[in-house]
N, CA, C and O of each residue as an XYZ file, in Angstrom:
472
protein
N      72.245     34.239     -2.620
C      71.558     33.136     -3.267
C      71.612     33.352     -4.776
O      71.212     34.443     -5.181
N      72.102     32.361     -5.761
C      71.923     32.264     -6.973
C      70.355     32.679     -7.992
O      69.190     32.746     -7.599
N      70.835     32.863     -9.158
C      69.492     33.067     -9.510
C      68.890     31.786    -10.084
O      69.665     30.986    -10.608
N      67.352     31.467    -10.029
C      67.085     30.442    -10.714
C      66.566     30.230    -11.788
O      65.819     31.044    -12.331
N      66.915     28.943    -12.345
C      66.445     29.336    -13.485
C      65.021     28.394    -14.064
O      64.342     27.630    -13.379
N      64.877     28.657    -15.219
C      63.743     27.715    -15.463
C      63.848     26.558    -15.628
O      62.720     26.066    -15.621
N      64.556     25.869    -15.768
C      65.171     24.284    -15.650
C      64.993     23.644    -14.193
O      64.674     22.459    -14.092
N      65.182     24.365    -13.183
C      65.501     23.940    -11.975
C      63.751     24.320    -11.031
O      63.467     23.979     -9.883
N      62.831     25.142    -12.072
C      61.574     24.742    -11.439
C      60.893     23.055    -11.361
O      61.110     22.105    -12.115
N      60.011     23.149    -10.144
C      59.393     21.763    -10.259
C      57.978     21.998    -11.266
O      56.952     22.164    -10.605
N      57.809     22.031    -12.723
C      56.549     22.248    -13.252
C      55.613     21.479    -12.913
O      54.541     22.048    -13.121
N      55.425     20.051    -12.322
C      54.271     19.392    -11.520
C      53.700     19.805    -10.320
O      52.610     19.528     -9.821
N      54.783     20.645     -9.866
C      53.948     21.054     -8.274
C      53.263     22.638     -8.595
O      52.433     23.239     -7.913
N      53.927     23.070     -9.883
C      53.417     24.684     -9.916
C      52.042     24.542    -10.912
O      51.215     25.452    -10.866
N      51.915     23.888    -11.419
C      50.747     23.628    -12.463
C      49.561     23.775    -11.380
O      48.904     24.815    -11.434
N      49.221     22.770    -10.355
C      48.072     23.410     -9.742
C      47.821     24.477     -9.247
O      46.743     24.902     -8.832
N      49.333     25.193     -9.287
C      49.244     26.675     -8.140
C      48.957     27.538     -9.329
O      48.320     28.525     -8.961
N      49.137     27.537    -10.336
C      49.170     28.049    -11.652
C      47.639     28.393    -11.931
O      47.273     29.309    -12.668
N      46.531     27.252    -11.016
C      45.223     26.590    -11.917
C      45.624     26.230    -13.049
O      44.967     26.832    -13.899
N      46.315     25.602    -13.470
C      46.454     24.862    -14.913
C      46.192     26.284    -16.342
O      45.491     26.165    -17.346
N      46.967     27.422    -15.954
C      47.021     28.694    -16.892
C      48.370     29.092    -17.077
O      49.115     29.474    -16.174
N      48.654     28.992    -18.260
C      49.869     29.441    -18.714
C      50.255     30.936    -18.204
O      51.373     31.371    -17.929
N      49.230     31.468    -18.168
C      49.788     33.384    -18.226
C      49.788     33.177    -16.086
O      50.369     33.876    -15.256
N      49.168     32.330    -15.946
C      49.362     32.261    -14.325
C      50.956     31.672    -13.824
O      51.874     32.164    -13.168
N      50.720     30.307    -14.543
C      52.374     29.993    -14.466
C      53.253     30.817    -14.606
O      54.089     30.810    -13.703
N      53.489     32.027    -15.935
C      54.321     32.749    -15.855
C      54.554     33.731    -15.020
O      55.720     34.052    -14.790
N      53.313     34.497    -14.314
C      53.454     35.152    -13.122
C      53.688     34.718    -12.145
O      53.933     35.596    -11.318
N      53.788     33.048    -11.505
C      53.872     32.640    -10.384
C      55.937     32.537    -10.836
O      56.688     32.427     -9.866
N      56.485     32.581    -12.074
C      57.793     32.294    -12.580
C      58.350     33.507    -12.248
O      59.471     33.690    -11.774
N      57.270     34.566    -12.597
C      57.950     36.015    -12.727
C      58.600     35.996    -14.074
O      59.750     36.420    -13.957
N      58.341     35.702    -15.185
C      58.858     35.769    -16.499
C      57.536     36.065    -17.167
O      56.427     35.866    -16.670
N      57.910     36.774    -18.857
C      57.063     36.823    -19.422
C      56.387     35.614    -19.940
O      57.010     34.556    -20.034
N      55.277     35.706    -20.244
C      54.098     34.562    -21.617
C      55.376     34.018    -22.288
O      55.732     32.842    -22.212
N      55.999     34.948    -22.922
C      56.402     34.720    -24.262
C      57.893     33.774    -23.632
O      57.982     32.578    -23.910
N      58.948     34.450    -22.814
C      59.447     33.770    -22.735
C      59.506     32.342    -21.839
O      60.601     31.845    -21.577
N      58.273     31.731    -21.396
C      57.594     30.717    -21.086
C      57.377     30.273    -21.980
O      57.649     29.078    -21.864
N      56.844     30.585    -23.369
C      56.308     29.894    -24.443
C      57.859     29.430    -25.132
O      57.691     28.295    -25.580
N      59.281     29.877    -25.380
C      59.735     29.557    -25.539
C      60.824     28.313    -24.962
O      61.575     27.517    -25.526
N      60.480     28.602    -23.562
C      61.379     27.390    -22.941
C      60.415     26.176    -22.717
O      60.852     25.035    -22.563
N      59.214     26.450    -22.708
C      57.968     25.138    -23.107
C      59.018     24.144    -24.019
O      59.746     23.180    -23.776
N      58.649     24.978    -25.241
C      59.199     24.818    -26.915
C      60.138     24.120    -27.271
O      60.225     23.187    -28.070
N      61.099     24.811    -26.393
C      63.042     23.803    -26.163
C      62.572     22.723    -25.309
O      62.611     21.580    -25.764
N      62.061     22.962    -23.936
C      61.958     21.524    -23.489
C      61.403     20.575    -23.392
O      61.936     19.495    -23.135
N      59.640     20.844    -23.663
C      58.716     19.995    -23.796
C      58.631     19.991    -25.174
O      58.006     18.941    -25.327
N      58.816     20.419    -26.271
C      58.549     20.259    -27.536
C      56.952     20.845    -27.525
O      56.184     20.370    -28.362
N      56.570     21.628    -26.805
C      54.948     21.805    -26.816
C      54.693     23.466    -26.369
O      55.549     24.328    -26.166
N      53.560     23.549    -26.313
C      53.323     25.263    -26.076
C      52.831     24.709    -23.896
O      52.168     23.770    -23.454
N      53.343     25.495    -23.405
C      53.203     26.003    -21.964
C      51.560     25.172    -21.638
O      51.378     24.296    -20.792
N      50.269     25.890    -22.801
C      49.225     25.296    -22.231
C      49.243     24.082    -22.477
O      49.070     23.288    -21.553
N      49.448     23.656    -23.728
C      49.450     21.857    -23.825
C      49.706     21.104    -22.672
O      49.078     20.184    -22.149
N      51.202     21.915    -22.249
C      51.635     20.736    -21.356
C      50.785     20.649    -20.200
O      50.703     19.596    -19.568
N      50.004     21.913    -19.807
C      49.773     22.206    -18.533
C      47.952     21.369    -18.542
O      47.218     21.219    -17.565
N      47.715     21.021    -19.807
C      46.336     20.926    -20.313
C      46.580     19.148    -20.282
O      45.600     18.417    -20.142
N      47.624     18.719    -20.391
C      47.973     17.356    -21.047
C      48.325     16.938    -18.871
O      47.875     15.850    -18.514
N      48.930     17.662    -17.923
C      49.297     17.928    -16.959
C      47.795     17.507    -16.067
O      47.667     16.544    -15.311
N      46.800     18.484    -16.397
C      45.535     18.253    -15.597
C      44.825     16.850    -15.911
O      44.226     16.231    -15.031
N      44.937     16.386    -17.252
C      44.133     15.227    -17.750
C      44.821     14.301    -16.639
O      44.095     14.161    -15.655
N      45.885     13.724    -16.574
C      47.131     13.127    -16.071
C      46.171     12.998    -14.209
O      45.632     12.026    -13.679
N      46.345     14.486    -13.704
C      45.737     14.499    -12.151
C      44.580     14.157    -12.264
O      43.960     13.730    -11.290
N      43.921     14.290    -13.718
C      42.108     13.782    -13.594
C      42.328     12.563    -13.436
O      41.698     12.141    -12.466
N      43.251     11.389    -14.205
C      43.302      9.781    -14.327
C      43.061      9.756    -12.924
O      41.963      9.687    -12.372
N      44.263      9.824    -12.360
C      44.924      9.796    -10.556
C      43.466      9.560     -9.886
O      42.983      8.483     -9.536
N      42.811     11.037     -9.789
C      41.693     11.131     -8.822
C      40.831     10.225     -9.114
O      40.266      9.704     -8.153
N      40.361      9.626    -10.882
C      39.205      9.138    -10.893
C      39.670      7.760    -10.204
O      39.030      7.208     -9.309
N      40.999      7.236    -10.805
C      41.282      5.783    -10.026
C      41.093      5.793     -8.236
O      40.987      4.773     -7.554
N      41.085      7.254     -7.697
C      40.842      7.009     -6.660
C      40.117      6.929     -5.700
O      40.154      6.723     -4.486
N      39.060      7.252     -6.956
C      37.347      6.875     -6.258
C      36.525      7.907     -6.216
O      35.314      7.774     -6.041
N      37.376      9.535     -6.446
C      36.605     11.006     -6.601
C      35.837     10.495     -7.144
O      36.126      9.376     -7.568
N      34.330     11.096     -7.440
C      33.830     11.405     -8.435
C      33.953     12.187     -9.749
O      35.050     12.719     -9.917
N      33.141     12.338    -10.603
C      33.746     12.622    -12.071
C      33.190     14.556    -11.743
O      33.813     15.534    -12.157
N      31.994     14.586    -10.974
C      32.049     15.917    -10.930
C      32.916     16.615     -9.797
O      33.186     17.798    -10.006
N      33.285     16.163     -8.875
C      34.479     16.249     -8.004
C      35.307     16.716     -8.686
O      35.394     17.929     -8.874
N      36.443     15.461     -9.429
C      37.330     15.984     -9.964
C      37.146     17.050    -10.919
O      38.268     17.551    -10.992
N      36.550     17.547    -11.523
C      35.794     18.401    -12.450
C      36.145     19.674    -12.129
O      36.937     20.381    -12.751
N      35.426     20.006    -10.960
C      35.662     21.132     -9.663
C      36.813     21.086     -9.324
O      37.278     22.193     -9.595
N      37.747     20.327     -8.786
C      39.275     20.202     -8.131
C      39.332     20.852     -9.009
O      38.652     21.868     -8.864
N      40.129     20.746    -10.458
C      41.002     20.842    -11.518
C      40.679     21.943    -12.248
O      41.285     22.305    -13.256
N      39.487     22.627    -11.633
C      39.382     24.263    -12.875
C      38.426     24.265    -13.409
O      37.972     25.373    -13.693
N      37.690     23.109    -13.788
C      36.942     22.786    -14.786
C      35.231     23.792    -14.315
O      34.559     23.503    -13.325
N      35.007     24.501    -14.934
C      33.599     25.352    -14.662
C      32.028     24.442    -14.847
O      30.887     24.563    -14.401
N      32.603     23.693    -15.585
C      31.320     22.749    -15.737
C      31.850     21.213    -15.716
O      32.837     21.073    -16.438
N      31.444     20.081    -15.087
C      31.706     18.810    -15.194
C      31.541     18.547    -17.030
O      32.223     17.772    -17.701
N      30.712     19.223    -17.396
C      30.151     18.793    -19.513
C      31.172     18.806    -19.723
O      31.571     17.644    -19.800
N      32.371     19.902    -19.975
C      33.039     20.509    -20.243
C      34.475     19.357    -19.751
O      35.071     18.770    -20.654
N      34.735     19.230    -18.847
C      35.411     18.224    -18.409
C      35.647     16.706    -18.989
O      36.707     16.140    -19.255
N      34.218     16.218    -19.098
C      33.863     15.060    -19.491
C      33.998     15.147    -21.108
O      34.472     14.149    -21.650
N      33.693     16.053    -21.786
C      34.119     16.417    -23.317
C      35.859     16.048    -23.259
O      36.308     15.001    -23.725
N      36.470     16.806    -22.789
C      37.620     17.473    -22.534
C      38.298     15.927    -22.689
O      39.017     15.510    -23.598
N      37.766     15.158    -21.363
C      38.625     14.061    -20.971
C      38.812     12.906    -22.251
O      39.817     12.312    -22.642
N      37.086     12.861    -22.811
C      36.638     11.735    -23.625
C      38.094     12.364    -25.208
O      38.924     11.607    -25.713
N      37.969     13.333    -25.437
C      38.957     13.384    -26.875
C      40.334     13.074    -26.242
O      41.027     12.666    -27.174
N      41.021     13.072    -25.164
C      41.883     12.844    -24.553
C      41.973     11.048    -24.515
O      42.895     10.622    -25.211
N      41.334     10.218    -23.964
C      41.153      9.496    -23.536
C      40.208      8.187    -24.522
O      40.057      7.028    -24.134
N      39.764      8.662    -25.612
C      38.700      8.043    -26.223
C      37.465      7.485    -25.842
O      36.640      6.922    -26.563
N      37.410      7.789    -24.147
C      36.381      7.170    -23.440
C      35.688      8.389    -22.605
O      36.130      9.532    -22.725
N      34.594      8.099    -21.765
C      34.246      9.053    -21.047
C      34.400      8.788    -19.295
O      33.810      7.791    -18.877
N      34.955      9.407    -18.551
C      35.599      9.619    -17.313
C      35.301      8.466    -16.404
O      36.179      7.898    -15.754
N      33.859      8.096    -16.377
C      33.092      7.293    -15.834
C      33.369      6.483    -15.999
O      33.535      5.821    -14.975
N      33.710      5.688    -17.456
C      34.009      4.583    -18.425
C      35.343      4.222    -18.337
O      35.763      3.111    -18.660
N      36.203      5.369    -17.796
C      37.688      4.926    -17.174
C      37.801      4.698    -16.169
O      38.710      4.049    -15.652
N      37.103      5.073    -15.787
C      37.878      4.686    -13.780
C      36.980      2.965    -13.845
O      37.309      2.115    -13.018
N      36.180      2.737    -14.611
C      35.522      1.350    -14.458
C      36.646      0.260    -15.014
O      37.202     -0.671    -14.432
N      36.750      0.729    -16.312
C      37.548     -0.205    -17.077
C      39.338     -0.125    -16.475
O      40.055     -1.126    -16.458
N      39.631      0.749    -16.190
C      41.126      0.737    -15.403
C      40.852     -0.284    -14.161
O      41.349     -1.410    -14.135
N      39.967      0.254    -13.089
C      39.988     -0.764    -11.589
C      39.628     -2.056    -12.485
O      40.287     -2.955    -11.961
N      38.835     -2.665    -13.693
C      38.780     -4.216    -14.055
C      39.578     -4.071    -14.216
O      39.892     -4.288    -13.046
N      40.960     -3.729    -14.895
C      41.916     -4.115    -15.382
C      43.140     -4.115    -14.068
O      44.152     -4.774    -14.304
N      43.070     -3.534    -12.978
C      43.624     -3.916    -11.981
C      43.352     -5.236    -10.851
O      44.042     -5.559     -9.884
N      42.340     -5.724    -11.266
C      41.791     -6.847    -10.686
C      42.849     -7.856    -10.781
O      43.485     -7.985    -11.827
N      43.079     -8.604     -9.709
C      44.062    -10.256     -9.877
C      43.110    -10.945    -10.669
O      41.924    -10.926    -10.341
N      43.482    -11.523    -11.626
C      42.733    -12.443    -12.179
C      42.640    -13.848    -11.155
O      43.306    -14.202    -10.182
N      41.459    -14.459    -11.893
C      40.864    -15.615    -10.661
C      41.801    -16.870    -11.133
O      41.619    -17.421    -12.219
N      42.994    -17.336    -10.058
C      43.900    -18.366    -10.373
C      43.258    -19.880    -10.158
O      43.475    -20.789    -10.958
N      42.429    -20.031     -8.959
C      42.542    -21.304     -8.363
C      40.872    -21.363     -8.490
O      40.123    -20.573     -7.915
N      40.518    -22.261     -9.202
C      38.973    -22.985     -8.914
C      38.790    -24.303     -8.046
O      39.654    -25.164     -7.886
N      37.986    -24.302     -7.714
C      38.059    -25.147     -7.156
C      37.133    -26.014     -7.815
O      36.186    -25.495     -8.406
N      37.266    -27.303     -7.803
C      36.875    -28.360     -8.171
C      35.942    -29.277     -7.854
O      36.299    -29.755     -6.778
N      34.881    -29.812     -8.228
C      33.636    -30.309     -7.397
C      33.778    -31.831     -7.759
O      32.978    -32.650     -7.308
Protein backbone atom coordinates (compact mmCIF):
# COMPACT_ATOMS: atom_id res chain seq x y z
CA UNK A 1 0.00 0.00 0.00
CA UNK A 2 1.21 3.51 -0.91
CA UNK A 3 1.95 6.10 1.48
CA UNK A 4 -0.56 8.82 2.15
CA UNK A 5 -0.40 11.86 2.02
CA UNK A 6 -1.91 14.96 3.43
CA UNK A 7 -3.85 16.05 0.45
CA UNK A 8 -5.68 12.84 0.14
CA UNK A 9 -7.02 13.12 3.95
CA UNK A 10 -10.81 13.80 4.35
CA UNK A 11 -10.29 17.03 6.91
CA UNK A 12 -14.29 17.20 7.49
CA UNK A 13 -14.65 13.78 8.75
CA UNK A 14 -11.32 13.99 10.99
CA UNK A 15 -12.12 17.37 12.63
CA UNK A 16 -14.71 15.76 14.93
CA UNK A 17 -12.43 12.79 15.66
CA UNK A 18 -9.77 15.39 16.28
CA UNK A 19 -12.49 17.25 18.91
CA UNK A 20 -11.89 20.22 16.85
CA UNK A 21 -7.77 20.36 18.24
CA UNK A 22 -5.11 20.92 16.09
CA UNK A 23 -2.33 19.00 18.20
CA UNK A 24 -5.20 16.10 18.15
CA UNK A 25 -5.57 16.27 14.40
CA UNK A 26 -1.95 15.93 14.08
CA UNK A 27 -1.75 12.83 16.16
CA UNK A 28 -4.77 11.25 14.64
CA UNK A 29 -2.31 12.27 11.00
CA UNK A 30 0.69 10.94 12.76
CA UNK A 31 2.65 14.12 11.70
CA UNK A 32 4.04 16.79 13.65
CA UNK A 33 2.03 20.39 14.95
CA UNK A 34 4.38 22.05 12.95
CA UNK A 35 4.27 20.24 9.91
CA UNK A 36 0.34 20.45 10.01
CA UNK A 37 0.71 24.07 10.55
CA UNK A 38 2.45 24.25 7.39
CA UNK A 39 0.29 22.33 4.98
CA UNK A 40 -2.86 24.26 6.76
CA UNK A 41 -0.80 27.42 5.38
CA UNK A 42 -0.26 26.10 1.59
CA UNK A 43 -3.73 24.90 1.47
CA UNK A 44 -6.18 26.62 3.46
CA UNK A 45 -4.31 29.88 3.58
CA UNK A 46 -5.02 29.62 7.49
CA UNK A 47 -3.40 28.09 10.69
CA UNK A 48 -4.80 24.20 11.34
CA UNK A 49 -6.95 25.78 14.38
CA UNK A 50 -8.76 28.44 12.37
CA UNK A 51 -9.82 26.09 10.02
CA UNK A 52 -10.81 23.54 12.49
CA UNK A 53 -12.47 26.53 14.71
CA UNK A 54 -14.17 28.10 11.46
CA UNK A 55 -15.05 23.91 10.78
CA UNK A 56 -17.07 23.59 14.24
CA UNK A 57 -19.01 27.03 13.81
CA UNK A 58 -20.11 25.53 10.23
CA UNK A 59 -21.48 21.92 12.29
CA UNK A 60 -22.94 24.45 14.98
CA UNK A 61 -25.17 26.30 11.88
CA UNK A 62 -26.20 22.52 10.66
CA UNK A 63 -27.38 21.35 14.18
CA UNK A 64 -29.04 24.61 15.22
CA UNK A 65 -31.13 24.56 11.76
CA UNK A 66 -31.94 21.24 12.90
CA UNK A 67 -33.75 21.88 15.85
CA UNK A 68 -30.73 20.81 18.58
CA UNK A 69 -30.78 23.02 21.09
CA UNK A 70 -28.19 25.80 21.64
CA UNK A 71 -26.91 23.99 24.82
CA UNK A 72 -26.96 20.62 23.03
CA UNK A 73 -25.01 21.69 20.36
CA UNK A 74 -22.66 23.38 22.81
CA UNK A 75 -21.91 19.91 24.43
CA UNK A 76 -21.77 17.94 20.92
CA UNK A 77 -18.95 20.22 19.62
CA UNK A 78 -16.38 20.55 22.70
CA UNK A 79 -17.70 23.46 23.96
CA UNK A 80 -17.23 23.28 28.15
CA UNK A 81 -19.73 25.84 28.73
CA UNK A 82 -22.85 26.75 26.41
CA UNK A 83 -21.53 31.00 27.56
CA UNK A 84 -18.61 30.21 25.93
CA UNK A 85 -20.19 28.82 22.80
CA UNK A 86 -22.81 31.40 22.47
CA UNK A 87 -19.87 34.20 22.78
CA UNK A 88 -17.89 32.16 20.35
CA UNK A 89 -20.81 31.81 17.81
CA UNK A 90 -22.24 35.57 18.21
CA UNK A 91 -18.45 37.20 16.93
CA UNK A 92 -18.67 34.56 14.24
CA UNK A 93 -22.04 35.13 13.20
CA UNK A 94 -22.98 38.72 14.45
CA UNK A 95 -25.95 37.22 16.11
CA UNK A 96 -26.55 34.96 19.01
CA UNK A 97 -27.26 31.08 18.29
CA UNK A 98 -30.83 31.33 19.32
CA UNK A 99 -31.31 34.41 17.04
CA UNK A 100 -30.03 32.18 14.11
CA UNK A 101 -31.71 29.22 13.96
CA UNK A 102 -34.99 31.73 14.26
CA UNK A 103 -34.09 34.09 11.61
CA UNK A 104 -32.58 31.28 9.09
CA UNK A 105 -36.01 28.79 9.46
CA UNK A 106 -38.05 32.61 8.63
CA UNK A 107 -35.99 32.90 5.94
CA UNK A 108 -36.67 29.36 4.71
CA UNK A 109 -40.33 29.82 4.85
CA UNK A 110 -42.35 29.79 1.19
CA UNK A 111 -43.54 33.02 1.12
CA UNK A 112 -47.51 33.39 1.17
CA UNK A 113 -48.44 33.37 -2.83
CA UNK A 114 -52.23 33.08 -3.08
CA UNK A 115 -54.83 35.17 -0.90
CA UNK A 116 -57.71 34.68 -1.14
CA UNK A 117 -60.23 37.12 -1.81
CA UNK A 118 -63.50 38.05 0.01
Amino acid sequence: MGRLFLTDWNWEELAPAAHYNAQELAKLCGISTRQLQRHFRFRFCCSPQSWLNHRRLLVAEELLLSGDSVKKVALDLGFKQPSHFCRVFKTWNHMPPSQFAVIQHVKCRPGITDVAVR
